[in-house]
C-alpha positions in Angstrom: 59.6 66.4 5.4 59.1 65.0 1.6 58.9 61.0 0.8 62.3 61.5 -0.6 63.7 63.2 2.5 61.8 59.8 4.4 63.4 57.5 2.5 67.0 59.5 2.7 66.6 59.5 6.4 65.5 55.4 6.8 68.8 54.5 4.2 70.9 56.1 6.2 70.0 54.8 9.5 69.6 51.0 8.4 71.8 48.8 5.9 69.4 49.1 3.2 69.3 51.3 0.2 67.4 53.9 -0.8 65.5 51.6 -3.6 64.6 48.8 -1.2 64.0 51.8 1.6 61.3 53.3 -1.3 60.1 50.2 -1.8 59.3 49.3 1.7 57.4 53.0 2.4 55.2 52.3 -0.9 54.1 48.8 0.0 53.7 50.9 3.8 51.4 54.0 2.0 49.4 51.0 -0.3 48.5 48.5 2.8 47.2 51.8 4.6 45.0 53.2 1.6 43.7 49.9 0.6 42.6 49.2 4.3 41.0 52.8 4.0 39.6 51.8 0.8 37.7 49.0 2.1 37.0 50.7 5.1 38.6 49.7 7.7 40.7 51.9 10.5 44.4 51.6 10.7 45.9 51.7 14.1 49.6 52.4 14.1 50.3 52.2 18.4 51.6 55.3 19.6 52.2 56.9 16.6 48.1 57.5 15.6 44.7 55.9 13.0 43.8 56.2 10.0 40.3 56.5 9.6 37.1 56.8 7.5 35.0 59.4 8.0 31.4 60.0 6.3 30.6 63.3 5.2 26.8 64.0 5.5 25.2 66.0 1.9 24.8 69.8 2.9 24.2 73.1 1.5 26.6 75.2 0.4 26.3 78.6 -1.7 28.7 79.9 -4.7 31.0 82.5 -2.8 30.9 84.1 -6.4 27.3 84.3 -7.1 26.0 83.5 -3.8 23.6 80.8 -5.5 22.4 77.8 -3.1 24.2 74.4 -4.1 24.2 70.6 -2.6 27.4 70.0 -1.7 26.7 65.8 -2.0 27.8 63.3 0.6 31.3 61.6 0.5 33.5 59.9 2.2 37.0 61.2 3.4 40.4 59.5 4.7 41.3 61.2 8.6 44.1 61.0 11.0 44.1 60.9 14.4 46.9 61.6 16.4 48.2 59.2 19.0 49.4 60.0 22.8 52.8 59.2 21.8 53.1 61.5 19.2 50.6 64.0 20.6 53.5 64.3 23.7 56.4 64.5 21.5 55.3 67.3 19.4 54.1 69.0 22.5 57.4 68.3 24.1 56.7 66.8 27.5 58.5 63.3 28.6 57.3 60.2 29.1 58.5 58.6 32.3 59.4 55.3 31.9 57.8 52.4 34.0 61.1 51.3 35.5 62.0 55.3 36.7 58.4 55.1 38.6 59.5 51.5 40.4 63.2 52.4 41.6 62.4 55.4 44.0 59.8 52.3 45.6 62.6 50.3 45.7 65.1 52.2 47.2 62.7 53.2 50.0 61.9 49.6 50.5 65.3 48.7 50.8 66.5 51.1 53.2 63.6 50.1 55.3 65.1 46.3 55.8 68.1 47.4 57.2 
């Protein structure tokens, strides 16, 4: 999926339109690369973080010529996947709290009778 397809998608399921939709998802993509920026992690609950990683210096050769080279140290934006979308992709369902409490209740019920 493209940033236009994004923005398409959001339009058509809310009352805005597409300009205010772009809007919103730039001012979404800039707060998340200037948190990066200053380095701090962006947690977006269940969905996964943004992080900064650090990259140590290391040596690397030329595939071409084979010759030795530094590859120097940097720093590099990361994303870690949360457990909500980690189970949707993978495709198993979430029970919901209330599903786990009625069998209880039921049981518990037909015991006061």
């Amino acid at each position: 999926m493209t940033k236009a397809e994004l923005v398409d998608s959001l339009a058509e399921e809310t009352e805005l339109s597409k300009r205010q939709v772009g809007e919103v998802v730039d001012l979404l993509l800039d707060e998340i690369k200037s948190a990066l920026v200053k380095g701090d992690k962006v947690q977006l609950i269940p969905f996964g973080s943004f992080v900064v990683r650090e990259r140590k210096k290391r040596e690397g050769r030329n595939p071409k010529t084979g010759e030795k080279l530094v590859i120097a140290a940097r720093k590099v934006p990361a994303f870690s996947a949360g457990k909500g979308l980690r189970d949707a992709v993978a495709g198993t369902k979430k029970k919901s709290v209330a599903a786990k409490k009625s069998p209880a209740k039921k049981t518990a019920a037909k015991k006061k009778r």
